[in-house]
N, C-alpha and C positions, 0 to 999 in steps of 0.2 A: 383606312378604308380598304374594303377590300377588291380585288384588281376584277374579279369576275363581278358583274354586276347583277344578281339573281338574287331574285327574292321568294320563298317558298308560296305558292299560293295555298292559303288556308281554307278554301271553301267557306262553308258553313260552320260556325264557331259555336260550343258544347263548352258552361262550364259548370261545375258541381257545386251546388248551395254554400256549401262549404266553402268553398274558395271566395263566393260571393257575400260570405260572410263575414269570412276572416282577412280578406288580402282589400287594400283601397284601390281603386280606380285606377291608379297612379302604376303600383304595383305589378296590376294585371297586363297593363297595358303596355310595362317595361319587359314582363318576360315574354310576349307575345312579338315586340319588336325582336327578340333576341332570338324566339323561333325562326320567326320569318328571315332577319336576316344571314342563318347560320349560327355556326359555333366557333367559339376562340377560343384557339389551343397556344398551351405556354410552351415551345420546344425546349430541349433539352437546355441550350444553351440560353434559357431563359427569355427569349425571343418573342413576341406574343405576333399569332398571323390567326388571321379569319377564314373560316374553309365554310362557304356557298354551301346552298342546300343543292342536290342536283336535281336536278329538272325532271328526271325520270325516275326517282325513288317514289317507292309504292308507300315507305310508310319511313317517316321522321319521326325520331324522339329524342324528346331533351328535357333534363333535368336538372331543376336549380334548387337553390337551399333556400328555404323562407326565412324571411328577417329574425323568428322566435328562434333560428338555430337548430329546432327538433325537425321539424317539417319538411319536405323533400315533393315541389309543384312538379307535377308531372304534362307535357304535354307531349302531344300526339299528333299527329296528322297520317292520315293514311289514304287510299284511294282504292274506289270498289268496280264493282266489275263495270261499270258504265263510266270510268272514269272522274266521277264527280268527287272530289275531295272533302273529309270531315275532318277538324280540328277540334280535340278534346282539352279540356284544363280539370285538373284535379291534385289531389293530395295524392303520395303515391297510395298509401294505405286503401284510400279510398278506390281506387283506380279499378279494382276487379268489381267492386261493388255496384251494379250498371241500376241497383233498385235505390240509391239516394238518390237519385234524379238527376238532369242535367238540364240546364237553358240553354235554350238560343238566342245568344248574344244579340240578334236581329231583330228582336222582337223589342220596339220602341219603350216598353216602360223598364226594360234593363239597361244596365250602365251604355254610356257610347264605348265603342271601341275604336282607336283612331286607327285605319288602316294604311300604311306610308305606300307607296304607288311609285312604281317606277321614272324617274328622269328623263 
């Protein structure tokens, strides 16, 4: 567990057809725990430690392998001039492509997404 207890707030959640097509429920929701709660780095001496997202970053990104092996989910979160945070999910390829569309995961007939809440 990690010793700083922060969790990244992702605003409003964006994912790409794509992802909602190809990744399960399960999936989405395991790399979206792994945004929010940070990255785990393996140090040198093989050591495995978790480093927080910081509070003040304008823009997080993290990148994981999808199960097929080829695939590389891309997420995002960034924050605009009014403060209000967007969280993206995509395949990286897709990622400049802003014309495939994207959903908001808030919108009641898309998947739920469980949001973990601080302690």
């Amino acid at each position: 567990m990690c010793k700083e207890n922060r969790i990244l707030e992702l605003g409003k959640i964006f994912v790409s057809r794509r992802i909602l097509a190809e990744l399960t429920t399960e999936k989405i929701n395991e790399v979206i725990s792994w945004h929010q709660n940070g990255c785990i780095i393996m140090l040198g001496n093989k050591d495995w430690i978790e480093k927080p997202p910081h509070p003040l970053a304008e823009i997080v990104m993290n990148f994981y392998q999808a199960d097929n092996g080829k695939d590389t989910i891309q997420l995002s979160t960034s924050v605009d001039d009014d403060g209000n945070r967007t969280t993206k999910i995509s395949f990286s390829d897709e990622s400049e492509d802003e014309q495939r569309g994207h959903f908001d995961l808030m919108n009641p007939l898309m998947i739920f997404i469980k949001i973990i809440k601080l302690r």
